[in-house]
C-alpha positions as CSV (number, residue, x, y, z in Angstrom):
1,X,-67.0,-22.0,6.5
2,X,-67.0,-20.8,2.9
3,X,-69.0,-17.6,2.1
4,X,-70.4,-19.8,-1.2
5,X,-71.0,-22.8,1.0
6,X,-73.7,-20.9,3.1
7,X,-75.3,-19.5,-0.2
8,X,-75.9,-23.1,-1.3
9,X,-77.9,-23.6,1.9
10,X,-80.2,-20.8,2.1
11,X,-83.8,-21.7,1.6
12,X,-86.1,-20.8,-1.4
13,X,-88.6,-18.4,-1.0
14,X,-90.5,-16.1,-3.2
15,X,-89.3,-13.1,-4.9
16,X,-89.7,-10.2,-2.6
17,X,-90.8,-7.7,-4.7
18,X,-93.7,-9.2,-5.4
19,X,-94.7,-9.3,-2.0
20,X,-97.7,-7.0,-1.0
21,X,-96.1,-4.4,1.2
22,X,-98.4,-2.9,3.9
23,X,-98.2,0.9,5.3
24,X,-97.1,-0.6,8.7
25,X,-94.2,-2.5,7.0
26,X,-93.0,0.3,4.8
27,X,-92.2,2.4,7.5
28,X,-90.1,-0.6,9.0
29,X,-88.3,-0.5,5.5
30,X,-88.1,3.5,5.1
31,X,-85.7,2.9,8.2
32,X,-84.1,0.4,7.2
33,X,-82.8,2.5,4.4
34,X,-83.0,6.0,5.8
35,X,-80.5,5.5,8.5
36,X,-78.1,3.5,6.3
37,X,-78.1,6.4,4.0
38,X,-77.8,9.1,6.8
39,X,-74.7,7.4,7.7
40,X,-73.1,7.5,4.6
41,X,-74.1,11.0,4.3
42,X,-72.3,11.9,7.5
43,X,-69.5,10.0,6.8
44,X,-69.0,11.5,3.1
45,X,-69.1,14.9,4.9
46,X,-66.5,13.9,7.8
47,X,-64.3,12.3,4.9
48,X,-64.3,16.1,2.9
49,X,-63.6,17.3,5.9
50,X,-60.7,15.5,7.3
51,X,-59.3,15.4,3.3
52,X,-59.5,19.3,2.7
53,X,-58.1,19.9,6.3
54,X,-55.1,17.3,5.7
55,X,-56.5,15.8,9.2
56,X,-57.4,12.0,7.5
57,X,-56.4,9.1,10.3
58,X,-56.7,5.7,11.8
59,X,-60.0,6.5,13.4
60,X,-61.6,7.9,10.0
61,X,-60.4,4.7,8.6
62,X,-62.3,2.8,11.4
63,X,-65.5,4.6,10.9
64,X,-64.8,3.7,7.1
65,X,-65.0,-0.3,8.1
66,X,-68.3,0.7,10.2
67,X,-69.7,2.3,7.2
68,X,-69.0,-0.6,5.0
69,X,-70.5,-3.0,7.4
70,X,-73.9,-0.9,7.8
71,X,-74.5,-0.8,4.4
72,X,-73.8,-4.9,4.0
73,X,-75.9,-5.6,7.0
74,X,-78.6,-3.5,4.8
75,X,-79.6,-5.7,1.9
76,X,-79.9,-9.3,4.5
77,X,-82.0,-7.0,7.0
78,X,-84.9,-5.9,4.5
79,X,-85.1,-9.2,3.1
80,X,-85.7,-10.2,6.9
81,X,-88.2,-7.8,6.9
82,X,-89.8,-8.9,4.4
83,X,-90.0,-12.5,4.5
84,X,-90.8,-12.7,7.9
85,X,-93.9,-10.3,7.1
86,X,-93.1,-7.6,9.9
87,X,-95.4,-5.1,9.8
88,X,-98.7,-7.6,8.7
89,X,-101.7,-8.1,10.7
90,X,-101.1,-12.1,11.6
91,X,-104.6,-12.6,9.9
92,X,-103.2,-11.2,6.6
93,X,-99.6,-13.7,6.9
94,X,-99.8,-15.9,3.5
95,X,-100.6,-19.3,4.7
96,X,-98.2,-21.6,5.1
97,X,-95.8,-19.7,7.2
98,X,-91.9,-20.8,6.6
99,X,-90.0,-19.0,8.8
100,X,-86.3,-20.7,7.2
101,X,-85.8,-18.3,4.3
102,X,-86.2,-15.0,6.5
103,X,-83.9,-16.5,9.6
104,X,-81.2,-17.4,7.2
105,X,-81.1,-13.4,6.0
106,X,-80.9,-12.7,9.9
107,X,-78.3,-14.6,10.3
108,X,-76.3,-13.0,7.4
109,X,-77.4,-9.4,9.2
110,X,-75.7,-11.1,12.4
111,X,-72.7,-11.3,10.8
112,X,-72.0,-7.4,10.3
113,X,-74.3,-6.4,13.2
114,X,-71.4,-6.3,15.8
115,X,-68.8,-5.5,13.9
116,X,-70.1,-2.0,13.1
117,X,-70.1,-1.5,17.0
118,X,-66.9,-2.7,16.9
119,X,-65.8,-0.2,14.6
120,X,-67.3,2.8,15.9
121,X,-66.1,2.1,19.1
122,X,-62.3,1.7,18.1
123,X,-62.6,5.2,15.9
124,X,-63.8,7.0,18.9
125,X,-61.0,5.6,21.2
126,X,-58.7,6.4,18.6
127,X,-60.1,9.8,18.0
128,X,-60.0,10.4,22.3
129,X,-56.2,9.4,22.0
130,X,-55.4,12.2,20.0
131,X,-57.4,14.2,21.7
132,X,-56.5,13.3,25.3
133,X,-53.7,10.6,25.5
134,X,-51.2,13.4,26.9
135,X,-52.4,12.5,30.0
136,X,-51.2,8.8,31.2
137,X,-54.0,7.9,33.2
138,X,-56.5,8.6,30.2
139,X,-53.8,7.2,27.5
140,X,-53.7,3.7,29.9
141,X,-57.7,3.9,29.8
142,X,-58.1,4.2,26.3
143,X,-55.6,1.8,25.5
144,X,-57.4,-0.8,28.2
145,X,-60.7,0.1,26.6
146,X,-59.7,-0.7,23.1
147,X,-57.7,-4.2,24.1
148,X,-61.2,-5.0,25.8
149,X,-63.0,-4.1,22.2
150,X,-61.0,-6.1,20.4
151,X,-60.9,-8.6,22.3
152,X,-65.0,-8.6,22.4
153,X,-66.0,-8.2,18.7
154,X,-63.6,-11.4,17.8
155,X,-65.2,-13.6,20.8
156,X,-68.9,-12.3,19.3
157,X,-68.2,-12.1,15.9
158,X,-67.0,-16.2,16.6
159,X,-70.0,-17.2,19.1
160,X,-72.7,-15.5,16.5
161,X,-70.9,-17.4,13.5
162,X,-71.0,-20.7,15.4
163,X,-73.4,-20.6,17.6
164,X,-75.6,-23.6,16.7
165,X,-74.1,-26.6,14.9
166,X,-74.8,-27.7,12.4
167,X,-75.2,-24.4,11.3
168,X,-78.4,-25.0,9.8
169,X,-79.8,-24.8,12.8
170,X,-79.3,-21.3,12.9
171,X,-82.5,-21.2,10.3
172,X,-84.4,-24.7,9.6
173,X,-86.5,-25.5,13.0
174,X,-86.2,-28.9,12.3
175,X,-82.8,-28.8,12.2
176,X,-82.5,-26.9,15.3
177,X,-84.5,-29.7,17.3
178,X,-81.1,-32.1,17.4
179,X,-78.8,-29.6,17.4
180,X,-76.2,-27.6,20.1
181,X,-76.8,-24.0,20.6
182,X,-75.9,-21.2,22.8
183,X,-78.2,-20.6,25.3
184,X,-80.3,-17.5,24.9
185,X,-78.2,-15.4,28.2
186,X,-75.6,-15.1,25.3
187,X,-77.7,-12.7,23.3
188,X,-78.8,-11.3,26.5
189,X,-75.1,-10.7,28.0
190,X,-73.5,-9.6,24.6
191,X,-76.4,-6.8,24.7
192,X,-75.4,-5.7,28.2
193,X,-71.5,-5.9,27.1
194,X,-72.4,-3.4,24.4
195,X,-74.5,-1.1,26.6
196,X,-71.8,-1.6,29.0
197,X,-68.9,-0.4,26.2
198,X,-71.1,2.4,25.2
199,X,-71.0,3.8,28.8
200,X,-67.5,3.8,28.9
201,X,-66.6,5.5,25.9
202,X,-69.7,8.0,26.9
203,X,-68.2,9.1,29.8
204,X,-64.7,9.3,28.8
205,X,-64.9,12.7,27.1
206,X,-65.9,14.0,29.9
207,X,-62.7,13.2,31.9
208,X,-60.5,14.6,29.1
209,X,-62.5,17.9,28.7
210,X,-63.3,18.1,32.6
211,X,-61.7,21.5,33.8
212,X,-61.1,23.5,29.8
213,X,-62.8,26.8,29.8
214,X,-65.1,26.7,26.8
215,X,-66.8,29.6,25.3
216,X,-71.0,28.8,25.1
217,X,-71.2,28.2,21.4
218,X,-68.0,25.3,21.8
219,X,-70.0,24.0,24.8
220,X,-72.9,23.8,23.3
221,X,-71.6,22.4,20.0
222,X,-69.7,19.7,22.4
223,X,-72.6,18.8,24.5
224,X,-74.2,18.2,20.8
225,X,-72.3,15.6,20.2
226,X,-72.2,14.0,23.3
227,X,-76.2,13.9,23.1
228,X,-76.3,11.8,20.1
229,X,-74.1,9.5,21.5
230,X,-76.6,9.3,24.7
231,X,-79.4,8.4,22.4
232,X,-77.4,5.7,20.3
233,X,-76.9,4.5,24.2
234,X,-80.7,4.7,25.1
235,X,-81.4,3.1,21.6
236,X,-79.1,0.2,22.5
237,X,-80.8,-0.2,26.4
238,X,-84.5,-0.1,24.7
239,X,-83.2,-2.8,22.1
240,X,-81.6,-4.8,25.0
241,X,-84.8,-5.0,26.9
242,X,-87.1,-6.3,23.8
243,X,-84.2,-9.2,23.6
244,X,-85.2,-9.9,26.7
245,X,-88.8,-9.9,26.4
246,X,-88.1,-12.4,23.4
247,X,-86.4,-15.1,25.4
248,X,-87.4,-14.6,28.8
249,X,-91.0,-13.0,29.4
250,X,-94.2,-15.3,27.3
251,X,-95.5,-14.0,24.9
252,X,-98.9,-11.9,25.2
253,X,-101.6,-13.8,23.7
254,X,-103.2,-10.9,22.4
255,X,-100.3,-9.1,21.0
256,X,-99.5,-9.6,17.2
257,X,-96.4,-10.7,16.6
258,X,-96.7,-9.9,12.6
259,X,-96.7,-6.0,13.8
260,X,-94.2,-5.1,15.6
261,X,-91.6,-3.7,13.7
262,X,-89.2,-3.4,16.8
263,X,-86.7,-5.3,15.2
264,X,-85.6,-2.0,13.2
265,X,-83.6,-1.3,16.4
266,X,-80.9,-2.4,14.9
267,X,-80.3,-0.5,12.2
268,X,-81.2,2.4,14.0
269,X,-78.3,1.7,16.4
270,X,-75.7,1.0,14.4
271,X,-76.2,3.7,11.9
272,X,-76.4,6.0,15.1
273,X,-73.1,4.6,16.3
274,X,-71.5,6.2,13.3
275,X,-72.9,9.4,13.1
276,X,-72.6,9.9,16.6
277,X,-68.6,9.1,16.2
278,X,-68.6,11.4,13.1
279,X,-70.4,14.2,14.8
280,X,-66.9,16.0,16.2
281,X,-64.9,15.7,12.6
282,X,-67.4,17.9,11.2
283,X,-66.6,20.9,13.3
284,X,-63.8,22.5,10.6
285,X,-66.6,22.6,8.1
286,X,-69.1,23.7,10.5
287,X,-66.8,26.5,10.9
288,X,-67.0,27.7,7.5
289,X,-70.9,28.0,7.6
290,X,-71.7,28.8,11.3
291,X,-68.4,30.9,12.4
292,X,-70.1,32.4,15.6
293,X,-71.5,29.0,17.0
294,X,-68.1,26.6,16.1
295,X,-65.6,29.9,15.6
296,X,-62.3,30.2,17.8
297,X,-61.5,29.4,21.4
298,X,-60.2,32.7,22.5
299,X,-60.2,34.1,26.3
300,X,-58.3,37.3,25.1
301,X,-59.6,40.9,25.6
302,X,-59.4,43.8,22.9
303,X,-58.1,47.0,24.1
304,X,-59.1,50.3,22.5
305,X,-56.0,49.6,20.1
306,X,-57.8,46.7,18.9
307,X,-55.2,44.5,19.9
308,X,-56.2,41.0,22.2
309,X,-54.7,41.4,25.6
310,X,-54.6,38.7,28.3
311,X,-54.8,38.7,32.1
312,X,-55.6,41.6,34.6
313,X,-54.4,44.5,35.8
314,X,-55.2,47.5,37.9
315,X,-54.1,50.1,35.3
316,X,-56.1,50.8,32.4
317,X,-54.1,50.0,29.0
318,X,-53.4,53.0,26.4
319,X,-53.0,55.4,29.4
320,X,-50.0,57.2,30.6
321,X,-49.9,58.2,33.9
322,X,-49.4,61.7,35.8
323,X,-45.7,62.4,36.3
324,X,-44.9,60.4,33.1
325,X,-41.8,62.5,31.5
326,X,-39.7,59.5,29.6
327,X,-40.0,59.9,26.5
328,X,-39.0,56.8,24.2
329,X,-38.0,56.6,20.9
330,X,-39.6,55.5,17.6
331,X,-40.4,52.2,18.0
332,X,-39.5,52.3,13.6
333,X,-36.4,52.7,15.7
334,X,-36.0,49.7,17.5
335,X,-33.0,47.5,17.6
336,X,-34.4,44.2,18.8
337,X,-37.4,42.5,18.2
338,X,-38.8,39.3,19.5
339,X,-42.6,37.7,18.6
340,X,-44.3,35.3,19.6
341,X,-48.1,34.2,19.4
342,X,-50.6,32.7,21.9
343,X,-53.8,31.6,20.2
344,X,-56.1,28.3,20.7
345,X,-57.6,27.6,17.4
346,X,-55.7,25.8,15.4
347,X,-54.8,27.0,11.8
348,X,-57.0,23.8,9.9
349,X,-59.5,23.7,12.3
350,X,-58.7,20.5,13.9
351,X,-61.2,19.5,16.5
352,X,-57.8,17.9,18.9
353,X,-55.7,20.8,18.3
354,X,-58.4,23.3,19.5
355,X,-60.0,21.2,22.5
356,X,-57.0,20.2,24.4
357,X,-54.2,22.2,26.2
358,X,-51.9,20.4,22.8
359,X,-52.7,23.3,20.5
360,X,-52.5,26.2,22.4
361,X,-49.9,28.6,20.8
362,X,-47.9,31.3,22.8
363,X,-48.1,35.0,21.2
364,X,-45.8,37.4,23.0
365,X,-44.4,40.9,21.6
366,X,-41.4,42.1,22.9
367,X,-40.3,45.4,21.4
368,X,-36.5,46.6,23.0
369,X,-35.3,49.7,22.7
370,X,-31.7,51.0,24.5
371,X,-31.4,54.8,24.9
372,X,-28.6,57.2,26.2
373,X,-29.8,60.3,28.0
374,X,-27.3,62.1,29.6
375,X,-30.0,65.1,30.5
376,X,-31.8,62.8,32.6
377,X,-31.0,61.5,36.3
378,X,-31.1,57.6,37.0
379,X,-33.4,58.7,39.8
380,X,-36.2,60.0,38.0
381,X,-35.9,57.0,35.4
382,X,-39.2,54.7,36.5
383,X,-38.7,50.7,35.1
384,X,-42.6,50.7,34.6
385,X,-43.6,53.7,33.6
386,X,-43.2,54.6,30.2
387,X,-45.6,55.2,27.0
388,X,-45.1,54.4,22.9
389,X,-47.8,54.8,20.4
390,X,-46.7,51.9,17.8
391,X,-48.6,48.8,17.8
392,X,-46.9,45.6,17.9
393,X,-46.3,44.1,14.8
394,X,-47.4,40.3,13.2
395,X,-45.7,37.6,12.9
396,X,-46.1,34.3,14.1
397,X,-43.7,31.8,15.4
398,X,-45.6,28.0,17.0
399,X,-44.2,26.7,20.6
């Protein structure tokens, strides 16, 4: 079906900005347009982000697509809202009431509703690959989980397209009389599929980050993001259970169906969904301003020397021992030098480098030195007990 074909068939109605606008229904519309341009705010920042850190990839292109969708399914959703009169007291509804015009701008909202999910949904798995696919069990998973996606948002985006025929039905009652639909479990199961989906790729991060020693401020700034995606999950649940009030429960006779402005569920999801899968791209920039709260994963100790130390030991460091009497030579001195450095932040910040066992980098230095000393015995000479006062010096070499 041709894109100009369906214009041709949508029904005349008035122009809408000449359509009183209530206070109840301009808060339906301030969402419709805040959370579309909250989005796009989060998404700009994410892209600045990945750009400036060299990071850009599949999934940023992914929660591109989502982005372009939202702001498509935009335009068809307020003139929903508007033509169907959300927000009104039924008493103030302008007489006659022709439903046609506002259900064929639902049905174009249809269209990109699901495929922003989609989106989102792919970026994140595509995100948690990088992040976690060295393991095979959560690489198979992710890989399952995205086949299963796919596979979803074609079958939906099919069903929703042609799910009554003719497909005027979708809008004109009269039409809709003689003509085959889906039945209404469809909407209901494609709204548990998603809930379902959401769940998964919840719960997921979990598994890949279950066992990693976090400082507070990166647990905190991870359980952050795995919030937001919990409310685009409760958002989705409340949004599933008004779809089924609206096919399965009657309608309360003294409820106004005019005022309810429920239907902005939608939006709020969707544009949810993408911030929610932007929230963890952010964390290079939020370096820059909040260094404390999103700095370094580091489980080093400083010694008196100022230098980072790692693991235990009985024996305090920078002390020498009673009965100490080898004396070494100028480390300036020394023949052979090896360096190597262990650090887990990642030198642009990634959020994959830093959160998985991937960007860990060894730092060892090994200073040699190979002395003759005919005026002392083999039998006094201790293999661990010995002193210098140089520090080690900097260099830096990945494993």
């Amino acid at each position: 079906m041709e894109y100009a074909s369906l214009v041709a068939r949508r029904p005349e109605h008035p122009d809408v900005l000449t359509i009183p606008t209530p206070p109840h229904q301009q808060a339906a519309i301030f969402i419709t347009f805040f959370f579309p341009a909250l989005s796009i705010v989060v998404f700009g920042a994410r892209t600045y982000s990945r750009l400036t850190t060299r990071q850009w990839g599949l999934d940023d292109l992914l929660c591109g697509m989502a982005v372009l969708c939202a702001v498509c399914m935009t335009p068809p959703f307020y003139m929903y809202i508007k033509l169907m009169y959300f927000g009104y007291h039924a008493v103030d509804v302008p007489q006659p009431f022709n439903s046609s015009a506002a259900m064929w701008w639902f049905f174009m909202a249809q269209m990109f509703y699901n495929p922003v999910l989609a989106f989102v949904r792919a970026s994140i798995l595509v995100f948690l690959l990088r992040l976690g696919g060295q393991k095979p069990g959560v690489r198979w998973t992710i890989h399952g989980l995205n086949i299963a996606n796919a596979a979803m948002a074609i079958a939906i985006f099919l069903v929703a397209l042609l799910q009554c025929l003719p497909i005027e039905a979708n809008w004109d009652p009269l039409v809709r009389a003689s003509a085959r639909c889906v039945d209404n479990s469809f909407h209901v199961s494609i709204s548990c599929l998603n809930v379902l989906m959401d769940l998964l790729v919840l719960l997921l991060p979990f598994w890949i980050f279950l066992g990693l020693k976090m400082p507070m401020g990166a647990k905190i700034a991870v359980i952050c993001v795995f919030l937001v995606g919990a409310v685009v999950t409760i958002v989705a649940i409340i949004r599933l259970v008004a779809i089924y009030k609206l096919f399965y429960v009657p309608p309360d006779p003294n409820k106004d169906p005019f005022y309810d402005i429920g239907v902005v569920y939608n939006t709020v999801e969707v544009n949810l969904a993408i911030v929610s899968a932007s929230a963890p791209a952010l964390r290079p920039m939020f370096r820059k301003w909040w260094p404390k709260l999103f700095g370094a994963i580091s489980s080093g100790k400083t010694g008196s020397s100022g230098l980072k130390y790692y693991g235990n030991s009985s024996r305090p460091r920078n002390t020498v021992r009673e009965g100490d009497n080898i004396t070494l030579k100028d480390m300036r001195m020394t023949r052979s030098q090896h360096h190597t450095e262990i650090r887990s932040t990642s030198p642009s910040g990634s959020e994959e480098e830093i959160m998985t066992y991937n960007g860990i980098v060894r730092t060892t230095n090994v200073n040699l030195t190979y002395e003759s000393n005919t005026s002392v015995g083999d039998d006094s000479r201790s293999s661990t007990d010995y002193r210098t006062g140089e520090k080690p010096q900097s260099k830096g070499a990945m494993v």
